[in-house]
C-alpha positions as a printed Julia matrix, in Angstrom:
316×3 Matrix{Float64}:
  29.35    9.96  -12.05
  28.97    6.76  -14.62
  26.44    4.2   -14.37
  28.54    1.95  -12.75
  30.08    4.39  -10.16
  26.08    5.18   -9.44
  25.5     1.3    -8.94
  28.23    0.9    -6.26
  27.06    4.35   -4.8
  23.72    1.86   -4.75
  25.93   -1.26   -3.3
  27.34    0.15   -0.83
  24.05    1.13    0.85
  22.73   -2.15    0.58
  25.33   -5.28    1.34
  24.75   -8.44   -0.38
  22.74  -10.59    1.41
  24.09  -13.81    3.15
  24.93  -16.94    1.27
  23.5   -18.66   -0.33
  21.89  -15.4    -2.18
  23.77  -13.73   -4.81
  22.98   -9.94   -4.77
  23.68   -6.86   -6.27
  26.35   -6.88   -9.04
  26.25   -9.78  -11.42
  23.49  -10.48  -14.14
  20.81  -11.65  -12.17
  20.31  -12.2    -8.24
  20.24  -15.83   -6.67
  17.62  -16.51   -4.32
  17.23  -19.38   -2.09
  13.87  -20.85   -2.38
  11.86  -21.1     1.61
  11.39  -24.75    1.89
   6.88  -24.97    1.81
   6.38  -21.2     0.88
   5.53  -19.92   -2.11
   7.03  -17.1    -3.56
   4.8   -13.82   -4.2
   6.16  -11.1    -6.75
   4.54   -7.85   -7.29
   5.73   -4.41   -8.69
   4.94   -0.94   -8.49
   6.21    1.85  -10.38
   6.17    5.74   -9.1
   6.4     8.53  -11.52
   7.73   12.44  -10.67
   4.46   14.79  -11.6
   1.68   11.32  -10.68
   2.76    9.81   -7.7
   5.12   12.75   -6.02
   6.14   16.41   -6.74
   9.84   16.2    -8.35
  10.87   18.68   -5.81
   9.47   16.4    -2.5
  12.0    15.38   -0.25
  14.19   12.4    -2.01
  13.74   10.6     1.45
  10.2    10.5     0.91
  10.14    9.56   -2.41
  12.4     5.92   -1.46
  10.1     5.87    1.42
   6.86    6.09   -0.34
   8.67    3.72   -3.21
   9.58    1.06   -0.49
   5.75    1.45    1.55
   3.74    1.34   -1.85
   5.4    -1.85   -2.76
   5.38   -3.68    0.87
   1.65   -2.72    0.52
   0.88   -5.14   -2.13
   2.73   -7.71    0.2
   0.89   -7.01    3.34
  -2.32   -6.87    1.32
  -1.48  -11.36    0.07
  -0.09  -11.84    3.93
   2.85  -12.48    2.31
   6.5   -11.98    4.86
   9.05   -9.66    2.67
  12.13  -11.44    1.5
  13.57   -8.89   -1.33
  13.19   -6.55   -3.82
  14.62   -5.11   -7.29
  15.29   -1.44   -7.9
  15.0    -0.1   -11.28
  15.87    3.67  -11.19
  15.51    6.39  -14.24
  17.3     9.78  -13.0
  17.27   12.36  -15.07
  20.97   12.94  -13.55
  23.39   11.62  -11.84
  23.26   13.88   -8.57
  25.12   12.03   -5.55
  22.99   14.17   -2.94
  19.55   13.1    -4.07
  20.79    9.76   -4.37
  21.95    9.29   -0.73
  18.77   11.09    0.23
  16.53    9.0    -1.52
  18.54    5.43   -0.74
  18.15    6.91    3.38
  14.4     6.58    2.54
  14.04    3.75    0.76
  16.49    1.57    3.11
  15.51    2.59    6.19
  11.67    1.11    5.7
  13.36   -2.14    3.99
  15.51   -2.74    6.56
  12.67   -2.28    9.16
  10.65   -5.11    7.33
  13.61   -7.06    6.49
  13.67   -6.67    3.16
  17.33   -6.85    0.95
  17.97   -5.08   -2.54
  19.31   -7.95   -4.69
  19.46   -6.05   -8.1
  17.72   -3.8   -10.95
  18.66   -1.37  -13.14
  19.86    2.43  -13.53
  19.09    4.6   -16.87
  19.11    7.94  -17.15
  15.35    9.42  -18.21
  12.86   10.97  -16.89
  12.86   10.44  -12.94
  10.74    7.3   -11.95
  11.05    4.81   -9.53
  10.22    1.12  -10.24
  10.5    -1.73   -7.54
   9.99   -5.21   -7.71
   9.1    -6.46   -4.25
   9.65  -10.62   -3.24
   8.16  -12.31   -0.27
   6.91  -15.53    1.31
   4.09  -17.22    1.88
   2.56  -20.72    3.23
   0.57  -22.85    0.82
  -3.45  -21.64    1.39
  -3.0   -18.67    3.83
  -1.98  -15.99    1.46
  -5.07  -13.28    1.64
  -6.79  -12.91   -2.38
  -8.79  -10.73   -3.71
 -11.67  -13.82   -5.09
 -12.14  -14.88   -1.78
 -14.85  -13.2    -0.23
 -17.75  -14.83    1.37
 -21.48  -13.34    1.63
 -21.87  -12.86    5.48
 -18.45  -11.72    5.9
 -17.56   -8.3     7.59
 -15.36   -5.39    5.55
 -13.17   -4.44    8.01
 -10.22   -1.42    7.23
  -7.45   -0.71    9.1
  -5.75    2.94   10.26
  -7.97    5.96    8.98
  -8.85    6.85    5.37
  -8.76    9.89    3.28
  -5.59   11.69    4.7
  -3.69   11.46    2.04
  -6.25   12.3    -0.42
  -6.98   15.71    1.74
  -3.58   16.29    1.75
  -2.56   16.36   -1.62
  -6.01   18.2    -2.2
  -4.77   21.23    0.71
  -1.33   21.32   -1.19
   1.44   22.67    1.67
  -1.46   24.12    3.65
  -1.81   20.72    5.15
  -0.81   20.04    8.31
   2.11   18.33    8.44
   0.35   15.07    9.46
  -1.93   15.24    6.73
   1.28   15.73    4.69
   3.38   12.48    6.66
   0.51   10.26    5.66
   0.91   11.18    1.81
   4.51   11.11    1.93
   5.76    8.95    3.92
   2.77    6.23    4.21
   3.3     3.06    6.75
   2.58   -0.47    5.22
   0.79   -2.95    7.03
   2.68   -5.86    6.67
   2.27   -7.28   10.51
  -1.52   -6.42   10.19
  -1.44   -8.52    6.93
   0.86  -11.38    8.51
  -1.53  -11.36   11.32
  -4.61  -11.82    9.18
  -3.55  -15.16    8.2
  -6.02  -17.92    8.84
  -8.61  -14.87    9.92
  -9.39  -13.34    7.03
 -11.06  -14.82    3.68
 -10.26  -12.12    1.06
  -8.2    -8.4     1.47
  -6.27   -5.79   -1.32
  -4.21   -2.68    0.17
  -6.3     0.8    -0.88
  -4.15    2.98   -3.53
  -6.5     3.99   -5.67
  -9.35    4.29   -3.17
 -11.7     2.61   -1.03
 -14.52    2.69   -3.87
 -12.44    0.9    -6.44
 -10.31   -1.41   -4.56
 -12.89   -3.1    -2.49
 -14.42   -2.97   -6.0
 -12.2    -5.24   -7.4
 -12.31   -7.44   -4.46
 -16.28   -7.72   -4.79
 -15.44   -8.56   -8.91
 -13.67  -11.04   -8.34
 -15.45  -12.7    -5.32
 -18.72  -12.45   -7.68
 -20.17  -10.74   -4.54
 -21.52   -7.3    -3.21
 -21.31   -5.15   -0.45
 -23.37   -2.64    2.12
 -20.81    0.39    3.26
 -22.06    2.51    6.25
 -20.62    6.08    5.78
 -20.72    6.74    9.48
 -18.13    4.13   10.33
 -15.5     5.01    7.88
 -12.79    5.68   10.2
 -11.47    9.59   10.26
  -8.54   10.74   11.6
  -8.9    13.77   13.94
  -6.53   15.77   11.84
  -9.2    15.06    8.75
 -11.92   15.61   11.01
 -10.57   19.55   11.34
  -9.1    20.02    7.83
 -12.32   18.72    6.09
 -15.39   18.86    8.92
 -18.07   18.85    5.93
 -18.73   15.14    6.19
 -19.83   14.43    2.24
 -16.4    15.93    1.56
 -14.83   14.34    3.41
 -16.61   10.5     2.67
 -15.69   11.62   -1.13
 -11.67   11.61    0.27
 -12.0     8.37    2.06
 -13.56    6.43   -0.72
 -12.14    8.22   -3.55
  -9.13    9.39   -2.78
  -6.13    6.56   -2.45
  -2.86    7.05   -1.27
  -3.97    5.32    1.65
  -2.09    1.87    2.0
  -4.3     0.96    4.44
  -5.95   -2.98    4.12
  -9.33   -3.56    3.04
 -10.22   -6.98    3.94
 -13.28   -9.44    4.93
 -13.44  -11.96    7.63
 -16.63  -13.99    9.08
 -18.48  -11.96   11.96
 -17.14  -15.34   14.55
 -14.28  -14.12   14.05
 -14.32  -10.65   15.14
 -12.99  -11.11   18.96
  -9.84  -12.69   17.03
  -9.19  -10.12   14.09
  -9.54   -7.71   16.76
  -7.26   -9.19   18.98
  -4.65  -10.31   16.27
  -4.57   -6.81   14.77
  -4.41   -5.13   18.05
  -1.25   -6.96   19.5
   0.19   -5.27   16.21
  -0.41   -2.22   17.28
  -2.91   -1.21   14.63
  -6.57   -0.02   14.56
  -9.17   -1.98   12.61
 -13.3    -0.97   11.71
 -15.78   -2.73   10.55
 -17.28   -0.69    8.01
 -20.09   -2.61    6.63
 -20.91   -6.85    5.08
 -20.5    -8.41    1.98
 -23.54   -9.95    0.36
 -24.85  -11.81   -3.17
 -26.22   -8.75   -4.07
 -24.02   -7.01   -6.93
 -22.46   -3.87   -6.1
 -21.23   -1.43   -3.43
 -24.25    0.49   -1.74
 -23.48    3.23    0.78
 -25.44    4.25    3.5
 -26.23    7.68    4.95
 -26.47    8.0     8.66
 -29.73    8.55    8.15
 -30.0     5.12    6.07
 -30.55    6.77    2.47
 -28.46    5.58   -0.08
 -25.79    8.05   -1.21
 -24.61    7.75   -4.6
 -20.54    9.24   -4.52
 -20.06   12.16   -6.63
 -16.72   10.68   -7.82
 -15.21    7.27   -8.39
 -11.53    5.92   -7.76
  -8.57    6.59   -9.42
  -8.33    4.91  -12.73
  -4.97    5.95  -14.25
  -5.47    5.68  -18.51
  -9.18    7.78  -17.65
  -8.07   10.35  -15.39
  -5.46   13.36  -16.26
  -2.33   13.12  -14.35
């Protein structure tokens, strides 16, 4: 199969959009601006051997490529519009294709996102996508606004993924789902609007990301290690609770949402976030204090016996 016979393969899974967008097949893609929004842009890319086995499911790798990239949308409150696909196969193998295309546009659709364009080379296999969505003037979610007095809040549970890819195919296959095939939180995100001050989606881990949150809010933070929130099927793989902590803050992989939000508005983040269906916890306040500090049940600090991923300082 040529390039171009892989592209329409690629076309024909994902109609243009409706006028007055110009999509797939021409130089560039035409996007009608949303009259008051602004536009946010971000872009993730997902390498075979760092960010998936070469031999996982193709499904789960467009899933995974689509969810990683929402993420970063959810995480600015931003409502998904598009997104560019630039693909590197190391082949052109029609099967793995369709497979991977069934994973990638089955989560796009479901957050009404079109593929207007991007690229196809032959390479080593990696998956690059540019993601496109829309938000008002002052209500996008940042990662410099965080107030002292606000509450950290994080949604879903933490460290599956991390145990997961640490139990290999041992995992149970829940464990397994929420490394695979991770759900983005872009109603939670949407729904945070006007509630929330600051918030960044957790990849790399809770330790780092909220990091860079407190960084650029020139603020700091008290954790409590009891309220991290645990999934039952963590709970069982990985009952030793320091273990476990050092998956949940450590880990990534999660695309969950870290964010803050003022402690009178509580009743309301609650209530927004549950009408979406999802689970929030308040794990702990942001102060002018520099740093994270994590508490012990007991109340003793606990200093982590890791840190977050940091991808040019850690082997793949």
């Amino acid at each position: 199969m040529s390039e171009f016979d892989l592209i329409a393969r690629i076309r024909a899974r994902f109609p243009s959009p409706a006028a007055p967008e110009l999509g797939i097949g021409d130089d560039g893609a035409l996007l009608a601006p949303r009259p008051g929004h602004l536009l946010a842009v971000s872009t993730d890319s997902l390498l075979a051997g760092v960010h998936f086995r070469p031999d996982d499911p193709p499904a789960d790798i467009g899933h995974k490529a689509a969810a990683v990239n929402l993420s970063d949308l959810a995480a600015m409150a931003a409502e998904p519009a598009a997104c560019l696909l630039a693909l590197s196969l190391p082949g052109a193998d029609t099967g793995w294709l369709d497979g991977f295309l069934d994973g990638l546009g089955g989560l796009a659709r479901r957050h009404g996102m079109a593929l207007v364009g991007g690229d196809t080379t032959r390479g080593p296999l990696a998956v690059t996508l540019t993601v496109l969505g829309w938000v008002p003037p002052g209500q996008a979610l940042r990662r410099d606004a965080a107030r002292p007095g606000d509450e950290v809040w994080v949604t879903g549970t933490l460290g599956d993924a991390a145990a997961a890819l640490a139990l290999g195919e041992a995992a149970e296959p829940w464990l397994l789902a929420r490394l695979r095939r991770p759900e983005p939180r872009c109603a939670a995100g949407l729904a945070l609007r006007g509630l929330a001050h600051a918030a960044i989606d957790l990849s790399d881990g809770l330790l780092g990301d909220l990091g860079h949150v407190l960084a650029a809010s020139g603020c700091g933070a008290d954790l409590e290690l009891a309220d991290l929130p645990a999934s039952p099927a963590l709970c069982a793989a990985v009952p030793e609770a320091e273990t476990r902590w050092r998956y949940q803050l450590c880990g990534g992989d999660d695309y969950e949402l870290a964010f803050t939000a003022p402690p009178e508005r509580r009743e309301a983040v609650s209530a927004a976030l549950a009408a979406q269906g999802v689970a929030a916890t308040r794990i702990g306040r942001i102060d002018l204090r520099p740093g994270l500090r994590l508490y012990r049940p007991d109340g003793r600090l606990w200093p982590p016996p890791a840190r977050a991923w940091q991808h040019f300082a850690d082997p793949p």
